[in-house]
C-alpha positions in Angstrom: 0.0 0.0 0.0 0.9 3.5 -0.8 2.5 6.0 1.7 -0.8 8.0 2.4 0.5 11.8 1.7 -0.8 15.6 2.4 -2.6 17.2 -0.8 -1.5 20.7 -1.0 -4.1 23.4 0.0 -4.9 26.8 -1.5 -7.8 27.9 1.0 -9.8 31.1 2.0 -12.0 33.2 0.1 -9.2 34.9 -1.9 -9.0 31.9 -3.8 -12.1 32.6 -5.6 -10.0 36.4 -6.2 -7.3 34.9 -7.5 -9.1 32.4 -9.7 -10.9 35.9 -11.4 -7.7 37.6 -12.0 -5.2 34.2 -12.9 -8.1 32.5 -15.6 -7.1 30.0 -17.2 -3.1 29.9 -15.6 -4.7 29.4 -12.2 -4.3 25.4 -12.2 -0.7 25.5 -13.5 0.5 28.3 -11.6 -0.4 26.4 -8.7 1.0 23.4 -9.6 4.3 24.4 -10.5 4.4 26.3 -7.0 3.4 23.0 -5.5 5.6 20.8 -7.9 2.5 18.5 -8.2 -0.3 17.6 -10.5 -2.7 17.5 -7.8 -3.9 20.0 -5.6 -6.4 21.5 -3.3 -8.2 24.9 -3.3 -11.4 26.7 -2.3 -13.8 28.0 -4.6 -17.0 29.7 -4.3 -17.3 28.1 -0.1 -17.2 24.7 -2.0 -13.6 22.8 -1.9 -12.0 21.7 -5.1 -9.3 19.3 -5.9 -7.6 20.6 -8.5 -5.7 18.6 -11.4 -3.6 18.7 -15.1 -1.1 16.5 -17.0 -1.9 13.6 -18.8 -2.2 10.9 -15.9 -4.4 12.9 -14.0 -6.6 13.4 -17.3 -6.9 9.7 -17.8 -8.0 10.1 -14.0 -10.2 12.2 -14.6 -12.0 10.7 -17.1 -12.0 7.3 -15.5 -15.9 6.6 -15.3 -15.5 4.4 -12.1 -13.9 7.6 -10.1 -16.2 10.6 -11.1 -18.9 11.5 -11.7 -20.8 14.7 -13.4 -24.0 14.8 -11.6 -24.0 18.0 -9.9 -20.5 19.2 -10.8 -21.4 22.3 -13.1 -21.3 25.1 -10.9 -25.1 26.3 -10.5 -23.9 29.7 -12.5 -22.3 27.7 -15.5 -25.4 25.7 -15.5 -28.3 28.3 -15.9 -26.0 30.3 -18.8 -23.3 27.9 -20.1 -24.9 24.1 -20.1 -28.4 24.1 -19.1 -29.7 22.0 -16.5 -30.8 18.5 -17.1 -27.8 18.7 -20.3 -26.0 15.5 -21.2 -22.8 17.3 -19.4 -24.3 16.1 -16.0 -25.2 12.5 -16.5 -23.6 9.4 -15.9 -23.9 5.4 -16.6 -26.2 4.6 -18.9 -28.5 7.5 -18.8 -25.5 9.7 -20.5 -24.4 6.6 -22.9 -28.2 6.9 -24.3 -28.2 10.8 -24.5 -24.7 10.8 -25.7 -26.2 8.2 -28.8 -28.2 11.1 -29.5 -25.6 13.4 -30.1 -23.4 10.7 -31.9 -25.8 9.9 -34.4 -25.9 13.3 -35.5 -22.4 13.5 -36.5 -22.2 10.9 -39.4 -19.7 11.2 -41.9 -22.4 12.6 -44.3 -23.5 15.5 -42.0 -20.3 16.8 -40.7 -19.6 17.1 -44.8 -23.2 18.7 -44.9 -21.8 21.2 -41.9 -18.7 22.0 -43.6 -20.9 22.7 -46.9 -23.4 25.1 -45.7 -20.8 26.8 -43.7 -18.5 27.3 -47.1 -21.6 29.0 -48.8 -21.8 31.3 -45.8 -18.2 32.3 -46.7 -18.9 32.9 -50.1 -22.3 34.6 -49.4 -20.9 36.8 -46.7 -17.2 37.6 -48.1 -19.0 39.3 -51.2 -20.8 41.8 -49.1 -17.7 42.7 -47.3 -16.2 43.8 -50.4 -18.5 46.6 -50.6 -17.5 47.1 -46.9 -14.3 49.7 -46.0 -13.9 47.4 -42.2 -15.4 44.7 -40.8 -15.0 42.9 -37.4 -14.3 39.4 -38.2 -15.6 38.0 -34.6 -19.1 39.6 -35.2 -19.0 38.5 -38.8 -18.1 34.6 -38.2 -20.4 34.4 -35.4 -23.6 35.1 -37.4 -22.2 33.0 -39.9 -21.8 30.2 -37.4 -25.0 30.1 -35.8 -26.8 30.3 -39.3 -24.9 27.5 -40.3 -26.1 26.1 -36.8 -29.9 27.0 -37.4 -29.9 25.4 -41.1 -28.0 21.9 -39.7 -29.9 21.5 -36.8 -33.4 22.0 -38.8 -34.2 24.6 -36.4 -36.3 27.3 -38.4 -34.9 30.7 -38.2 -37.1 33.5 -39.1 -36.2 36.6 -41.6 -35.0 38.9 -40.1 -34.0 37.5 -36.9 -30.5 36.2 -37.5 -28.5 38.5 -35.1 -31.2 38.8 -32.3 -30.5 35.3 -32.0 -26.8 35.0 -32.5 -26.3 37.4 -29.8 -28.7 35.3 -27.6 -26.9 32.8 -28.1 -23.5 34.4 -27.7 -24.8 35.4 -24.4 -24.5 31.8 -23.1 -21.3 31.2 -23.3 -19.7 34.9 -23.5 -21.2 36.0 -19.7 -21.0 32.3 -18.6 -18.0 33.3 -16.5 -18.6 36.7 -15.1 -20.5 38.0 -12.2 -22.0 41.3 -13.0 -24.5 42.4 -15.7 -23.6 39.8 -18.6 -23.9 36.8 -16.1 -27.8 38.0 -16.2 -27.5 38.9 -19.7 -26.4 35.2 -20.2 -29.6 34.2 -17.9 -32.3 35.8 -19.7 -31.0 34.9 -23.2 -30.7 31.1 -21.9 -34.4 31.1 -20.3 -35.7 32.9 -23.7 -34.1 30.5 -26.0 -35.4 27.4 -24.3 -38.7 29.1 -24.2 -38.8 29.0 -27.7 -37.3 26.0 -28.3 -39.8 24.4 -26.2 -42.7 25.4 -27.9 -41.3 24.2 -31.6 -40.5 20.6 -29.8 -44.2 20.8 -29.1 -45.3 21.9 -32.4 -42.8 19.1 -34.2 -44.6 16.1 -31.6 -48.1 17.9 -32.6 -47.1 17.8 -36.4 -47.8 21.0 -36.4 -44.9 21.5 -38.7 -42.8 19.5 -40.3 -38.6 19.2 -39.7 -36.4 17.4 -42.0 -36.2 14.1 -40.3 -32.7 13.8 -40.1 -32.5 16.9 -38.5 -31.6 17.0 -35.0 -35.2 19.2 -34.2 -36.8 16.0 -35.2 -34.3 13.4 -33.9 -34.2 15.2 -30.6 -38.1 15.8 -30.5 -38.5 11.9 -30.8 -35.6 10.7 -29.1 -36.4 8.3 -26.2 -34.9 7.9 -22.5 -34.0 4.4 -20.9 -37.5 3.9 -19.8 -38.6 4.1 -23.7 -40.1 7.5 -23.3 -40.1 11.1 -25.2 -37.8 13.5 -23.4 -39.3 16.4 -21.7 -39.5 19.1 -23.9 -36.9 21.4 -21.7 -34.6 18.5 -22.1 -34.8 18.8 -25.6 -34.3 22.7 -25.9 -31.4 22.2 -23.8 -30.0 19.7 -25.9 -30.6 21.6 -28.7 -29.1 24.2 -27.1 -26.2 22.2 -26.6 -25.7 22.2 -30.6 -26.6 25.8 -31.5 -25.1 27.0 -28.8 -21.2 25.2 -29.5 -21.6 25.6 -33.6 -22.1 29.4 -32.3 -19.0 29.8 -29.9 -16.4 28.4 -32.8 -16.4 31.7 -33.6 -13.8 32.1 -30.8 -11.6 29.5 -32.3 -12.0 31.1 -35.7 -11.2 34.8 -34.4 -7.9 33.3 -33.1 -7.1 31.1 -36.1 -7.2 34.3 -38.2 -5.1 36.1 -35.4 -2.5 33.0 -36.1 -2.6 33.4 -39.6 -2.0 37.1 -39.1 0.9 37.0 -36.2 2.7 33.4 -37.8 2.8 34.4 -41.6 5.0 31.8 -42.2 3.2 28.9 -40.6 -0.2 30.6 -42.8 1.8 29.9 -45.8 3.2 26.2 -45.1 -1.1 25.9 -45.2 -1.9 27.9 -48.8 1.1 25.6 -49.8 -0.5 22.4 -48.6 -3.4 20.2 -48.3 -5.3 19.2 -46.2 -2.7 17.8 -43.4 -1.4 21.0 -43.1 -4.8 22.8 -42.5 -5.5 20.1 -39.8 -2.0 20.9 -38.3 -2.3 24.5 -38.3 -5.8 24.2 -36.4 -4.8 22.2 -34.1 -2.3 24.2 -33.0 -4.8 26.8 -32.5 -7.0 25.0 -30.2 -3.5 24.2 -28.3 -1.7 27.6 -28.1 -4.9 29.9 -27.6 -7.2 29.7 -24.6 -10.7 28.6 -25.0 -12.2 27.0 -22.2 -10.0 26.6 -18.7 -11.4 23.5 -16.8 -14.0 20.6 -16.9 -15.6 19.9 -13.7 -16.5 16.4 -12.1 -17.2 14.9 -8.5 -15.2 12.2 -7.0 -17.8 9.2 -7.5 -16.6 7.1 -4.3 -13.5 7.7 -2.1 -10.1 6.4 -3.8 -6.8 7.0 -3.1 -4.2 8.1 -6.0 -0.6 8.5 -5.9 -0.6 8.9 -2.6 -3.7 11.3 -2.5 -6.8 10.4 -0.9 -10.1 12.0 -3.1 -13.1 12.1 -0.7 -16.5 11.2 -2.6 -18.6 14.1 -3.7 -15.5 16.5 -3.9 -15.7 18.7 -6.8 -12.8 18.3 -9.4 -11.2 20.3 -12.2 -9.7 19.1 -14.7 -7.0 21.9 -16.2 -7.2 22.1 -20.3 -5.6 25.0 -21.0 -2.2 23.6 -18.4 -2.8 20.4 -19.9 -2.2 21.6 -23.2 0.5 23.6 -22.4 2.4 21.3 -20.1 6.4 20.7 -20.5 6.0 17.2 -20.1 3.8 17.0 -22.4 4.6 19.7 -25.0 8.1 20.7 -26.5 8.5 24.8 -26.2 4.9 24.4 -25.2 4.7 28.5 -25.4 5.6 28.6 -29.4 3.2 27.9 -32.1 4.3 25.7 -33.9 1.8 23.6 -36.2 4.1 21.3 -37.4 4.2 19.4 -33.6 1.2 18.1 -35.2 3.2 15.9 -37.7 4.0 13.8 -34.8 1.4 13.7 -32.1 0.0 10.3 -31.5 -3.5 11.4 -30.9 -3.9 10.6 -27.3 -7.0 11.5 -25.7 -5.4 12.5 -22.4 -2.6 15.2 -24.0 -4.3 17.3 -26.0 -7.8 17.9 -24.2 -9.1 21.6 -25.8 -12.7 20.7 -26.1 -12.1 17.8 -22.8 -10.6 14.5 -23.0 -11.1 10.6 -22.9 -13.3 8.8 -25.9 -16.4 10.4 -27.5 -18.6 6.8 -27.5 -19.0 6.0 -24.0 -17.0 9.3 -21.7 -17.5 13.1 -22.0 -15.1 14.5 -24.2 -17.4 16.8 -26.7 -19.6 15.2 -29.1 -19.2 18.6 -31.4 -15.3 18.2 -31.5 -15.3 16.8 -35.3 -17.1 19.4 -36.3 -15.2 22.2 -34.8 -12.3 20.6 -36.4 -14.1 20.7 -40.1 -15.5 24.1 -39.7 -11.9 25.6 -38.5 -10.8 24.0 -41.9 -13.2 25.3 -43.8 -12.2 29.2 -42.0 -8.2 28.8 -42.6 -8.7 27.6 -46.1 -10.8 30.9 -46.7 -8.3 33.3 -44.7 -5.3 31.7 -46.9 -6.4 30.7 -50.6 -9.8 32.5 -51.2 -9.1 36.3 -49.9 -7.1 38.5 -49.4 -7.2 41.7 -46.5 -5.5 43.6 -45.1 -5.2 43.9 -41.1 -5.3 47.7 -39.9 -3.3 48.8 -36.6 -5.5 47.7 -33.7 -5.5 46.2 -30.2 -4.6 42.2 -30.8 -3.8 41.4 -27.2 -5.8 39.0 -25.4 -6.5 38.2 -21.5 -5.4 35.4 -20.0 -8.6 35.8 -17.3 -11.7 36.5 -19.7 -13.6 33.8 -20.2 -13.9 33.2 -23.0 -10.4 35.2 -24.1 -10.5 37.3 -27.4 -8.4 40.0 -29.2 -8.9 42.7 -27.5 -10.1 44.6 -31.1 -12.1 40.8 -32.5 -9.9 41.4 -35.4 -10.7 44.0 -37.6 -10.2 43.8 -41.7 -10.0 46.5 -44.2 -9.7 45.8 -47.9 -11.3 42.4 -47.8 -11.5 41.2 -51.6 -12.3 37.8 -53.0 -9.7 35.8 -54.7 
């Protein structure tokens, strides 16, 4: 048996402070202080084990050891996830509503995906010709969740387009903050699932009529463990849970054009090459930049790990952003360099953007193959089909806004069609 040792501990309500101000370097600042993967600290009067690296990953996403019932924070939940979402279930109850999800992202419909959002390119590039600036965050996002509304089935009505991008924008822009966009993010969650609500009804009332291999009508239809309809919140979440994702690529795209802009060399290895080198420059991206900072769990029943004892119930997070920049794991892990890609085995513990472990039967995101398609899609337009011109601006970004942009969302002047 294992020597039984002390987990380090970060208590005391400045923790929650220095979670605010640190983002997404809290974990790994902490762990390097500490010279361990594993941690304690206090957040919001609840305590936390904290964890990164690759073994603790695997950890992490060990089905036996955690669980996700209950692990969203309350105010991630009512802006970010949704309550009653396929992120907080477990056993076989998340293996059914995970199938849901899965079926939707066939071969066939992630090229349909990658199709619509090309014509969205096309459709929208040519109006920005006529355009002296745009703001490409703004643009891409409206392009995204209209790609979103056509894949899903979900009807959107003329006129409405950016109402309900920015609705759904809300959810995961003021997911993390406390003031005004936190209630921002609130109101635009409970009004979307409102309406989503109602069209379930209407679809199960045949009172109008989705493409059946749409995900409004596959959702609509789809059946729990006991062989019965989902409640039609449950639906609109889940539905959320798609429009709401396809929406927030947007954040990935505004920093693949940053990296296109900033690494002009690595941009060019990509108008040079195929389709390797898109998927390499991409997921370099998703490595280098911050998007999300840590995926929450509970310990399912007491175990002890290297030395470590994890009490049951104890809320866990899981550091992404540390994981994918960890020296252990990465070489010059603070250089982008696409071409690491070239090399990576494909581990499901190493490179965990989007969450880790296997898509089938764990919780790493459903929607990550078609992030990965739709990035493509967006570097092949920034490098082969236009050109631009990027005027002097502020292309900083924080490293504790959550979700972290460029400071201007990347403005472009000059934009012309190859």
């Amino acid at each position: 048996m294992s020597e039984h040792k002390e987990m380090p501990k970060e208590t005391g309500l400045i923790e929650n402070y220095r979670l605010l101000k640190e983002g997404y370097q809290y974990i790994m600042n902490r762990s390097d202080k500490y010279d361990t993967p594993v941690f304690e600290t206090s957040l919001l009067g609840d305590a936390a084990i904290c964890l990164t690296g690759k073994e603790a990953a695997e950890l992490f996403y060990d089905n036996e050891r955690f669980k996700r019932e209950s692990a969203a924070p309350k105010f991630a939940q009512k802006t970010l996830f949704g309550e009653g979402g396929v992120q907080g279930l477990d056993g076989d109850e998340h293996r059914n509503r995970k199938a849901m999800f899965m079926s939707m992202m066939s071969k066939g419909a992630l090229e349909e995906a990658q199709s619509i959002f090309a014509r969205k390119w096309d459709r929208y590039s040519k109006r920005w010709e006529q355009e002296d600036e745009i703001v490409l965050y703004e643009e891409v996002k409206k392009m995204l969740a209209e790609t979103a509304f056509d894949w899903t089935g979900v009807p959107l009505e003329q006129g409405r387009l950016e109402e309900w991008t920015d609705e759904l924008s809300d959810m995961f822009e003021g997911a993390a903050d406390f003031g005004l966009k936190h209630f921002q993010a609130r109101r635009s969650r409970s009004k979307t699932e409102e309406w989503l609500e109602e069209l379930v009804e209407r679809v199960r009332k045949n009172d109008i009529h989705p493409d059946e291999q749409r995900a409004l009508y596959q959702f609509s239809f789809h059946k729990d463990l006991n062989g019965e309809l989902l409640e039609p919140k449950v639906v609109a979440v889940e539905l959320l849970n798609l429009l709401r994702p396809i929406t927030a690529i947007s954040v990935y795209a505004d920093f693949t054009a940053l990296a296109v802009h900033e690494y002009p060399e690595e941009a060019e290895k990509v108008k040079s090459g195929g389709k390797d080198e898109q998927q390499h420059f991409i997921q370099e991206v998703r490595r280098y930049y911050p998007f999300f900072p840590f995926a929450a769990a509970r310990v399912k029943k007491d175990f002890e790990w290297k030395g470590f004892m994890f009490k049951k119930d104890t809320l866990t997070l899981l550091d992404l952003y540390g994981t994918n920049h960890h020296p252990q794991l990465w070489d010059q892990p603070d250089t982008f360099d696409p071409d690491r890609f070239a090399s990576w085995s494909g581990s499901p513990f190493d490179f965990i953007p989007q969450g880790g472990g296997e898509y089938d039967i764990g919780h790493r995101c459903a929607g990550e193959w078609m992030t990965l398609d739709l990035l493509r899609v967006t570097v092949d337009y920034l490098v082969n089909h236009l050109s631009y011109t990027v005027p002097e601006q502020n292309l900083s970004y924080s490293m504790n806004d959550i979700p972290s942009l460029p400071e201007s969302k990347l403005k472009l002047r000059n934009v012309r069609r190859k």
